[in-house]
LOGU-279704 format. One record per residue (C-alpha): residue number from 1; x, y negated, z negated. Coordinates in steps of 0.25 Angstrom, whole numbers, plus 5000, padded with zeros to 4 digits. Layout:
# residues N
+-----+------+-------+------+
: pos : east : north :   up :
+-----+------+-------+------+
: NUM :    X :     Y :    Z :
...
+-----+------+-------+------+
***
This chain:
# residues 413
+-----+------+-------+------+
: pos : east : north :   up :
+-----+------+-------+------+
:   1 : 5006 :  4941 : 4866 :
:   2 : 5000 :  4928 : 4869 :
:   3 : 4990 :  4925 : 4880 :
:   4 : 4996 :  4923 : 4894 :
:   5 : 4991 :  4912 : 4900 :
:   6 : 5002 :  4910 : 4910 :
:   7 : 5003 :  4915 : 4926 :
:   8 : 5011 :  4926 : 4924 :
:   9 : 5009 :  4937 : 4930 :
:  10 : 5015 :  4949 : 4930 :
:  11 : 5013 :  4961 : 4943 :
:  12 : 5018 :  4975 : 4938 :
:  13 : 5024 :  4982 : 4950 :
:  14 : 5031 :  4974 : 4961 :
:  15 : 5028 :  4981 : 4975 :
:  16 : 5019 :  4979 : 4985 :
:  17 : 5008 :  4975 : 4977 :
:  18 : 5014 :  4967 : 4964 :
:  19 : 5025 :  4960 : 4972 :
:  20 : 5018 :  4954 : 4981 :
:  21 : 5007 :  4950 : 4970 :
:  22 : 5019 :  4943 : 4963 :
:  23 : 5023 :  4933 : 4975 :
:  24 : 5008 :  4931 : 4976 :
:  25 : 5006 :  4926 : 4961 :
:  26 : 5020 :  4919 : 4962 :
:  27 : 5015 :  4911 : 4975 :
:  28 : 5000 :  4908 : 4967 :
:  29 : 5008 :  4901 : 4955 :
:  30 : 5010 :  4916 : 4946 :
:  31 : 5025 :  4918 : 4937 :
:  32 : 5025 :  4933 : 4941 :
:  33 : 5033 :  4944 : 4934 :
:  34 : 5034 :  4957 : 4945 :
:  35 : 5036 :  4966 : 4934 :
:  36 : 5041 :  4982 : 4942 :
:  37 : 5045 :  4995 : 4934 :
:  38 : 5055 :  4997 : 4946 :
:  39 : 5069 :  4990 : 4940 :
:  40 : 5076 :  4989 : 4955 :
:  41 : 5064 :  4982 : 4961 :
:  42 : 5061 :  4972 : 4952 :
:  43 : 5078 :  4970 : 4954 :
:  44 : 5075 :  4969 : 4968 :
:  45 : 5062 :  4959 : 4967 :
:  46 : 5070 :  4951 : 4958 :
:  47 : 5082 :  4951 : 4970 :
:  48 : 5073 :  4943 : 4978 :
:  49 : 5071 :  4956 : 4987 :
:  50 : 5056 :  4961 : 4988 :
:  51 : 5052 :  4975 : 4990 :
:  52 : 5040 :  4974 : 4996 :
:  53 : 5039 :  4968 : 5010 :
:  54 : 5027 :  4959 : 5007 :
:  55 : 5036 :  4951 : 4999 :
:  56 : 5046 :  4945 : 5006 :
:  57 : 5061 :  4942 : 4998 :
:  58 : 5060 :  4929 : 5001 :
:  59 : 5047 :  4928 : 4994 :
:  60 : 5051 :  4935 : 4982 :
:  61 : 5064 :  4927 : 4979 :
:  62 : 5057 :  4914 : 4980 :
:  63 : 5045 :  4918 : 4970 :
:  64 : 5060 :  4925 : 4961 :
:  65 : 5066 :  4911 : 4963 :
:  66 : 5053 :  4903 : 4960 :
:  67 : 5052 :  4910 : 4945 :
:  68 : 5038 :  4915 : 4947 :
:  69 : 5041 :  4928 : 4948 :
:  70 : 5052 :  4940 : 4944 :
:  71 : 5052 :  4955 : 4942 :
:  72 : 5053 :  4963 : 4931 :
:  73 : 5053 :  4977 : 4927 :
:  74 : 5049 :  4973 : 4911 :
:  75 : 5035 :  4974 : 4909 :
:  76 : 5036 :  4966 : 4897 :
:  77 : 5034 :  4953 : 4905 :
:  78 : 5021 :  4956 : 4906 :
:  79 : 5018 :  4950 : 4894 :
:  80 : 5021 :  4935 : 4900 :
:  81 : 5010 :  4937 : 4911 :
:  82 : 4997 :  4933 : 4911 :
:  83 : 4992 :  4940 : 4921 :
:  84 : 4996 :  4957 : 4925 :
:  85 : 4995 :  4964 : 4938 :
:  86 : 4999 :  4979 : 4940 :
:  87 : 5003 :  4982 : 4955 :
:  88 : 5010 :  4997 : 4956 :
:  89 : 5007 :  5008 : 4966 :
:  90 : 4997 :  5017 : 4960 :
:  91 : 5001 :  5029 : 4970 :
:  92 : 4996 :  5042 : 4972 :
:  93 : 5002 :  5056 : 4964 :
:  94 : 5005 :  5069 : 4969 :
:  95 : 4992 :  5072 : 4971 :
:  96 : 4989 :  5061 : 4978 :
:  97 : 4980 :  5055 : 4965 :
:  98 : 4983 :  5042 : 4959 :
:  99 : 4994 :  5039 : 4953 :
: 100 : 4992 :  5028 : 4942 :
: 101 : 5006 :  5030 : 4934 :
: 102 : 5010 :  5017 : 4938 :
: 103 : 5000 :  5009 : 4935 :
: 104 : 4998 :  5015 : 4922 :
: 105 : 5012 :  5011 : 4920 :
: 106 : 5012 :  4999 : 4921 :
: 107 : 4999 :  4996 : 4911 :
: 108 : 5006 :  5004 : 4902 :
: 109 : 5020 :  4995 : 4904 :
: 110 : 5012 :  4982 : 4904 :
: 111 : 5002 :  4985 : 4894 :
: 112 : 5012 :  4983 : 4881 :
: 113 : 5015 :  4969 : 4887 :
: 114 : 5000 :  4962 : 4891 :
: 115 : 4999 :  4950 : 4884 :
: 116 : 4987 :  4945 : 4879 :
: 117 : 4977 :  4937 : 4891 :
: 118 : 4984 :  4946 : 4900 :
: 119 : 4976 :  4950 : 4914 :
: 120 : 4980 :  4963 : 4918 :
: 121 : 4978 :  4968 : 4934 :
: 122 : 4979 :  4980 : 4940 :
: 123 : 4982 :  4979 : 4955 :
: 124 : 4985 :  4994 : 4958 :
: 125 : 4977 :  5002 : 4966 :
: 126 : 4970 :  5012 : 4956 :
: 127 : 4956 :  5019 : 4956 :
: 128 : 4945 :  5011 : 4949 :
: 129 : 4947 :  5013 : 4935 :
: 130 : 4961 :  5012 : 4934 :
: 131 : 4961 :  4997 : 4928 :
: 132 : 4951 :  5000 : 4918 :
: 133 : 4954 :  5015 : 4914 :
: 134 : 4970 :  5012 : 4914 :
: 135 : 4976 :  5001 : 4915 :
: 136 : 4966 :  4994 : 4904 :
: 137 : 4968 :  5005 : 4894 :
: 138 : 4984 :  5007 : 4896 :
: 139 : 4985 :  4990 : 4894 :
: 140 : 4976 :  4990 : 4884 :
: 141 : 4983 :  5000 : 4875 :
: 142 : 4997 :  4995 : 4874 :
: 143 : 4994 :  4979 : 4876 :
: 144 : 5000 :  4972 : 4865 :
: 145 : 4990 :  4969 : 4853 :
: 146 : 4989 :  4956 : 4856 :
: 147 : 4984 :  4957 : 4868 :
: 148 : 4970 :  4956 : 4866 :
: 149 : 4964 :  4952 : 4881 :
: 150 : 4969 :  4959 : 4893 :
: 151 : 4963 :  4956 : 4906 :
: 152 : 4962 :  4968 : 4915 :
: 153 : 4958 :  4969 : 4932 :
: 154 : 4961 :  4976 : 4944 :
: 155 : 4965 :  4968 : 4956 :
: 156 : 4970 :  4980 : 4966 :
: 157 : 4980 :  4974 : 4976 :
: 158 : 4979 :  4971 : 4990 :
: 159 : 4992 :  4973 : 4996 :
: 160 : 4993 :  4976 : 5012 :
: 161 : 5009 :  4978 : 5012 :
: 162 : 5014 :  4970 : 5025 :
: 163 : 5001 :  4962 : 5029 :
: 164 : 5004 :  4949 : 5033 :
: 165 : 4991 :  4943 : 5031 :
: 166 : 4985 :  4949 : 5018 :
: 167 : 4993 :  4946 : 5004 :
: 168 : 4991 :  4944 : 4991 :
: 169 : 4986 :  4931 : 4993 :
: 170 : 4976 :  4931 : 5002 :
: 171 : 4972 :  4945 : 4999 :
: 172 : 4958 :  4945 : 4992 :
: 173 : 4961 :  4952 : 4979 :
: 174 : 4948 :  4960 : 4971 :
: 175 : 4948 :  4960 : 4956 :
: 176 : 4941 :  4968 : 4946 :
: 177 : 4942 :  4965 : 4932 :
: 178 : 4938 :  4973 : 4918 :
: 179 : 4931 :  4959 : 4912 :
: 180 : 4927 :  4945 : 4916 :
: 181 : 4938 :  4939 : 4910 :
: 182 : 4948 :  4949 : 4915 :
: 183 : 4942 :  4945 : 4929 :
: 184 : 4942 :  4931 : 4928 :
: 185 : 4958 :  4932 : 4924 :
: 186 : 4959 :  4942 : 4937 :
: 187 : 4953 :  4933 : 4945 :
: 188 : 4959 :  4920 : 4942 :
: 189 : 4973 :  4929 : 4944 :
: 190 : 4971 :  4933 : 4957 :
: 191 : 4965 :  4921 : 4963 :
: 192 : 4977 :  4913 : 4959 :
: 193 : 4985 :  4923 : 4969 :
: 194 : 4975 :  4927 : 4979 :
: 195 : 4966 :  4919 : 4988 :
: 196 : 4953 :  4930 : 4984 :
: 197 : 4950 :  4937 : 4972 :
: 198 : 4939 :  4946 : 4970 :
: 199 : 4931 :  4950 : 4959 :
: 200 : 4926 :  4964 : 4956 :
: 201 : 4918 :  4968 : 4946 :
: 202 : 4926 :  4978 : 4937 :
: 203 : 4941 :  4982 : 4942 :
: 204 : 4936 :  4996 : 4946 :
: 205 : 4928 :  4988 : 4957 :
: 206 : 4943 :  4983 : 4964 :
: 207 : 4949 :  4996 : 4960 :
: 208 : 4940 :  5003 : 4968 :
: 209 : 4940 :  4993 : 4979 :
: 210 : 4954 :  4995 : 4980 :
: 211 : 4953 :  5009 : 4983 :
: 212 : 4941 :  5005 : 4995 :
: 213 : 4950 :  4997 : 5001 :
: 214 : 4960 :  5007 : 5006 :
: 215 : 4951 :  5020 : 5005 :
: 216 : 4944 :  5011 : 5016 :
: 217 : 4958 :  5011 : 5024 :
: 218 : 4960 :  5025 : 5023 :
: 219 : 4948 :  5030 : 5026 :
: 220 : 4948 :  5022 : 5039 :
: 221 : 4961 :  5024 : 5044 :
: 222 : 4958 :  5039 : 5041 :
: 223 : 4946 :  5038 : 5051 :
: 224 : 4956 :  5032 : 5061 :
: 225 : 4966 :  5042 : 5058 :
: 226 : 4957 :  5053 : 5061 :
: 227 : 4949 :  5048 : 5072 :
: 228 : 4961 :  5046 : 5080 :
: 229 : 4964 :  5060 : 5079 :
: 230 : 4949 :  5060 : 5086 :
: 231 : 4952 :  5051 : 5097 :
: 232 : 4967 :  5057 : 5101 :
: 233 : 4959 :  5070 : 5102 :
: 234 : 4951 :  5064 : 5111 :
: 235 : 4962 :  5056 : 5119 :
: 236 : 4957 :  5043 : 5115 :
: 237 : 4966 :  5032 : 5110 :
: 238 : 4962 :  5030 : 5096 :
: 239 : 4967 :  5014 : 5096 :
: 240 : 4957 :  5011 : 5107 :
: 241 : 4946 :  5016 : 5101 :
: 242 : 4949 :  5009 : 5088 :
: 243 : 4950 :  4997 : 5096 :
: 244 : 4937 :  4998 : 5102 :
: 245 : 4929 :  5001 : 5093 :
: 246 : 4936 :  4988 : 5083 :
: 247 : 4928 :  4981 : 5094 :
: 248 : 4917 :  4982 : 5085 :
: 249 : 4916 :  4970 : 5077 :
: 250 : 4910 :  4975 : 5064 :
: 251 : 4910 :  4989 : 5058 :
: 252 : 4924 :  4995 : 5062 :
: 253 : 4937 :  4991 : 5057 :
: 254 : 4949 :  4997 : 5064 :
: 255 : 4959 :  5007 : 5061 :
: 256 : 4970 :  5014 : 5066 :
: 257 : 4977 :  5027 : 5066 :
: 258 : 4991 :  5028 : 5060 :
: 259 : 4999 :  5038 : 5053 :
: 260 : 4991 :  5038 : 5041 :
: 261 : 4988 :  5028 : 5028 :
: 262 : 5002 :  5025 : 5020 :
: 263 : 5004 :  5014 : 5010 :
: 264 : 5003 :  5012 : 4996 :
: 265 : 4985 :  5011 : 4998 :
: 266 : 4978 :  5018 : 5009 :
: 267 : 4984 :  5032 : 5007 :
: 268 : 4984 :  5029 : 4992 :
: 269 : 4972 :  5022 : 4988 :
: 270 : 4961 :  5030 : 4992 :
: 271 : 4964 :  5043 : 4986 :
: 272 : 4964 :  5032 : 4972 :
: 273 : 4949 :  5035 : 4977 :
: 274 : 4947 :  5047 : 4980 :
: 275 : 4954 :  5050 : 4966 :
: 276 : 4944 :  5041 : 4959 :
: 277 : 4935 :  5050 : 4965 :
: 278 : 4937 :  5062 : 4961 :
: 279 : 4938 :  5057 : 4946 :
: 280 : 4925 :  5051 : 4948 :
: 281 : 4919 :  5065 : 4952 :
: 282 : 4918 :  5062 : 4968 :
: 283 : 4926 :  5062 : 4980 :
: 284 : 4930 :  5051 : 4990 :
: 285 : 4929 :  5063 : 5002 :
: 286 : 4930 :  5053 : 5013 :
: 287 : 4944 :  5045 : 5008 :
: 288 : 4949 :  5061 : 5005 :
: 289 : 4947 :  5063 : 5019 :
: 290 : 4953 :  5050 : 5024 :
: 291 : 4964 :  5053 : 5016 :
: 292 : 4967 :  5068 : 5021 :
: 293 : 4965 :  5061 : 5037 :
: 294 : 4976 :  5051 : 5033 :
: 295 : 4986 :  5061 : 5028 :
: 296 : 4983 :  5071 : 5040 :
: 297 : 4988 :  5059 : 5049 :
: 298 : 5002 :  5059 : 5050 :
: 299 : 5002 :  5074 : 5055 :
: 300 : 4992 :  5070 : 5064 :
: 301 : 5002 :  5058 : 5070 :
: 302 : 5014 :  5068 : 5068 :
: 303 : 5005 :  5079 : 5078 :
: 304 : 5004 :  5069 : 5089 :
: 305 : 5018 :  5063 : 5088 :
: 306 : 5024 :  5078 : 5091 :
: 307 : 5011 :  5080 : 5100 :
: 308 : 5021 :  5070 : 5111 :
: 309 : 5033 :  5078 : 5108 :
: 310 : 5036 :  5088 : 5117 :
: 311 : 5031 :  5102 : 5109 :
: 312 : 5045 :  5108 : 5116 :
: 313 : 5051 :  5101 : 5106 :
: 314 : 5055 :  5108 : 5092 :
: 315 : 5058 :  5095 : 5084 :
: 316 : 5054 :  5085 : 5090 :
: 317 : 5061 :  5072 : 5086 :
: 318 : 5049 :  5062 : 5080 :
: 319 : 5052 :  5047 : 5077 :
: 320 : 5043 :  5040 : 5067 :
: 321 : 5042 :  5025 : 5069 :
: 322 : 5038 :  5017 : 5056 :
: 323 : 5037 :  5024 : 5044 :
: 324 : 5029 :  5014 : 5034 :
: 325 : 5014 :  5015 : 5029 :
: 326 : 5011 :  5001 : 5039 :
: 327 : 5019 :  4994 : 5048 :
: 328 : 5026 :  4982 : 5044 :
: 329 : 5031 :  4988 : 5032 :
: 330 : 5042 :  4996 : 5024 :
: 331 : 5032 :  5003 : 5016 :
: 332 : 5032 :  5018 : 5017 :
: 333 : 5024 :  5021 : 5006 :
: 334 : 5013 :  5031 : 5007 :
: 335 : 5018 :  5030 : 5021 :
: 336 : 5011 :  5041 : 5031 :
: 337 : 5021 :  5042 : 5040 :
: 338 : 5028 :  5050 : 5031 :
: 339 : 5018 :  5063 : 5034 :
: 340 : 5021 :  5060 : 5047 :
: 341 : 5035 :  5063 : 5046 :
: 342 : 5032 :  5074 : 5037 :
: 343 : 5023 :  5080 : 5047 :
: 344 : 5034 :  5080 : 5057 :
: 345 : 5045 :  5085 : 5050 :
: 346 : 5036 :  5096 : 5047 :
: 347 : 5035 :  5099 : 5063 :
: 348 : 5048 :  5100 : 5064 :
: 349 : 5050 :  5086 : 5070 :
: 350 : 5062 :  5079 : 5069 :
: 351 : 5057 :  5064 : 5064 :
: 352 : 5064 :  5051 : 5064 :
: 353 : 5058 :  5038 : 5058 :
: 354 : 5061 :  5022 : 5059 :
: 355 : 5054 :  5011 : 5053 :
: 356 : 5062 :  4997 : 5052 :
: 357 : 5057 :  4994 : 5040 :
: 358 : 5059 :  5007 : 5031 :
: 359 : 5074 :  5011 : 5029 :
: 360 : 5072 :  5023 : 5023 :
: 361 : 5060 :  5032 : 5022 :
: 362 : 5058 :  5046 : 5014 :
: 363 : 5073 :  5048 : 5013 :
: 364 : 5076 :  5046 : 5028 :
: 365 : 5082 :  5036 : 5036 :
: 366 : 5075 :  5031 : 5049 :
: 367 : 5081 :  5033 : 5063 :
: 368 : 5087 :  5025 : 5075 :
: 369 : 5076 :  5021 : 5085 :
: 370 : 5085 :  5029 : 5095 :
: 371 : 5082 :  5042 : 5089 :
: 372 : 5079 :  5051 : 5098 :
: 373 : 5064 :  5057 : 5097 :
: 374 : 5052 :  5065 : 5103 :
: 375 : 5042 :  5055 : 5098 :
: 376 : 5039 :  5041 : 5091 :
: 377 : 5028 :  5040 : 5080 :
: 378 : 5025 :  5025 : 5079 :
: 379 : 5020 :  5027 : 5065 :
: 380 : 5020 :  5014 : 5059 :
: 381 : 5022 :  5000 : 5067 :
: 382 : 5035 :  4994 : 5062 :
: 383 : 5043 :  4982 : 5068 :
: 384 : 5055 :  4985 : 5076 :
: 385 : 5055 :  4999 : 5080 :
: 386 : 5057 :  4997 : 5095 :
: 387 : 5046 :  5008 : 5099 :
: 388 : 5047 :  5003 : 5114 :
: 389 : 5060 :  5010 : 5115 :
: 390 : 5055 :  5024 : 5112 :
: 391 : 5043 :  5019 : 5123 :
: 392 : 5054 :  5017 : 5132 :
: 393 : 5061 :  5027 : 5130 :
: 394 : 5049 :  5037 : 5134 :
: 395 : 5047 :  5042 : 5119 :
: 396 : 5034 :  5048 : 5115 :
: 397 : 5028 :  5039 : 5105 :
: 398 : 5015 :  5041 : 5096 :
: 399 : 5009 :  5027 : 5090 :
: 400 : 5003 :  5028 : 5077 :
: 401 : 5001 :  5012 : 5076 :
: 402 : 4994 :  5007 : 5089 :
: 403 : 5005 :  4998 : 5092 :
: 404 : 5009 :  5003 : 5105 :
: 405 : 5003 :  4999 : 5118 :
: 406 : 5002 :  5011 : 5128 :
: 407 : 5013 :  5015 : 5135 :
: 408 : 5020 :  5030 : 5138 :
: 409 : 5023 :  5039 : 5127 :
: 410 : 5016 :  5032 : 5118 :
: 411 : 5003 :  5037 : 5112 :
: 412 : 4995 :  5029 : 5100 :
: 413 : 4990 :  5037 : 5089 :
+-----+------+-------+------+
***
């Protein structure tokens, strides 16, 4: 295969990460070939409609119509690109330990296709190690012969699903490469897409940073979720406290209380870490903790909920408003609202959900905003629920999201 000198680039795995990466090497002047091993979603990218929400349909059809970019389910096109980046979820198994079976396959589906001069990237969240220890290795082994000089880094994304301020572009993006020249390549890809690009000494460096990132969200959104069981001990309004001390201009950042951690990072992420750990003969003890404090939340939420009910009441009827990991969006993945539910059913509590922006969720399908309950739980903050009707209407409501002013039947979290 010949040198590829062109700006080609081709983004295996089109969600939430690569999809959003493709319309921003479109818009930077890059011919992008979305490659996905999912047939019905590269049909439905190749509609015109997106299936992520930070991509808008319009969007995508005019970067379809403009010839810069397709999908593709063939992994052979590879071979036309220049440069390569590889964005699929790299989730947890059922032992909550990383689950790198993706990733693996997709360095083992592209590898038999890298042409020569070829930059290979791994965006994937993945302990440090993972670029050098297997991705290299797998490309390296089945490449064709002619390919000679393969260029490897790790660039992990940053992706905030439904942030209207923070994209690809504007994003500063780290990169960590294996070799000057593979940085140098790195670099030069990313700062024709992004407005900062970082260098790093070696790819363990951002893979690890990575990991920090979020293990730093999770750890402090633990400390808010267990200190607000401190401060309603105590009958003190959490919020306020939180607000008074982000008075202080330097040292404190604010958090606040909620469900738990859901998404496709925080609850995942971090135990990347403390799985790292363990094979390096240590233990991250403080993330394990921040982990068990998160997990424990929802039956803590679903405790107060029933704590309103009237105890006379057998099955009491709970409605769940919002069932998504953040407001703003249809994502559910990872979502902890789902423990919340469990721990309710488990009560013996009769549970109804809505959330505009999900039809469906874990088989069931939501209810009326007329349905008749004992309690509201405003779990996550979604756009047109109409929760000053079940205020008028003398409904007991817990607020998980701090959106509520303070009125009767309301009680913040």
């Amino acid at each position: 295969m010949s040198a590829q000198v062109s700006r080609i680039l081709a983004i295996i795995g089109q969600g939430y990460v690569g999809l959003p990466l493709a319309m921003a090497a479109v818009d930077a002047g890059w011919a992008v070939i979305g490659i996905d091993n999912s047939e019905a979603k590269v049909a439905q990218i190749n509609s015109g409609k997106s299936p992520v929400e930070d991509i808008s349909d319009k969007q995508l059809q005019t970067a379809l119509a403009s010839g810069a970019y397709r999908a593709s389910y063939d992994f052979s096109s590879v071979a036309k690109a220049s440069v390569i980046t590889i964005c699929v979820p790299t989730p947890l198994d059922e032992k909550r330990e990383p689950d790198l079976s993706l990733l693996q396959s997709a360095a083992t589906a592209i590898a038999p296709f890298v042409s020569n001069e070829t930059l290979v990237v791994s965006e994937s969240t993945s302990y440090p190690g993972t670029l050098r220890d297997i991705i290299i290795p797998t490309v390296n082994s089945l490449k064709p012969k002619d390919s000679v000089n393969i260029y490897f880094a790790s660039a992990p994304e940053r992706v905030n699903p439904g942030d209207l301020v923070w994209n690809q572009k504007n994003t500063p993006r780290l990169v960590g490469a294996t070799d000057t020249a593979s940085q140098v390549k790195a670099l030069a890809f990313y700062e024709s897409i992004c407005d900062f690009a970082i260098t790093v000494s070696t790819p363990e460096v951002a893979e690890a940073a990575k990991l920090l990132e979020n293990t730093f969200r999770l750890v402090n959104i633990a400390l808010i979720n267990e200190f607000v069981k401190l401060c309603a001990a105590a009958a003190i309004n959490v919020q306020e406290v939180i607000d008074a001390a982000s008075s202080k201009p330097y040292g404190f950042m604010p958090f606040r209380p909620g469900v738990g951690v859901g998404g496709h990072c925080i609850p995942v992420d971090p135990l990347y870490l403390t799985w790292w750990a363990r094979q390096n003969s240590e233990r991250a003890q403080f993330v394990e903790a921040a982990d068990s404090i998160n997990r424990e939340m929802p039956k803590y939420v679903g405790q107060r909920a029933l704590a309103m009910v009237d105890s006379a009441k057998v099955n009491p009827r709970v409605l769940i408003l919002g069932v998504t990991y953040k407001p703003g969006v249809g994502d559910i993945r990872e979502t902890p609202v789902s423990g919340l539910r469990n721990y309710l059913l488990a009560q013996n509590a009769e549970v109804g959900w809505y959330d505009p922006l999900v039809p469906t969720w874990e088989g069931t399908n939501p209810v009326d905003l007329g349905w008749n309950c004992d309690v509201v739980i405003l779990a996550v903050q979604q756009p047109g629920m109409k929760i000053e009707e079940f205020v008028k209407r003398g409904t007991p409501i817990l607020d998980c999201t701090n959106s509520m002013t303070k009125s009767n039947g309301v009680e913040s979290l």
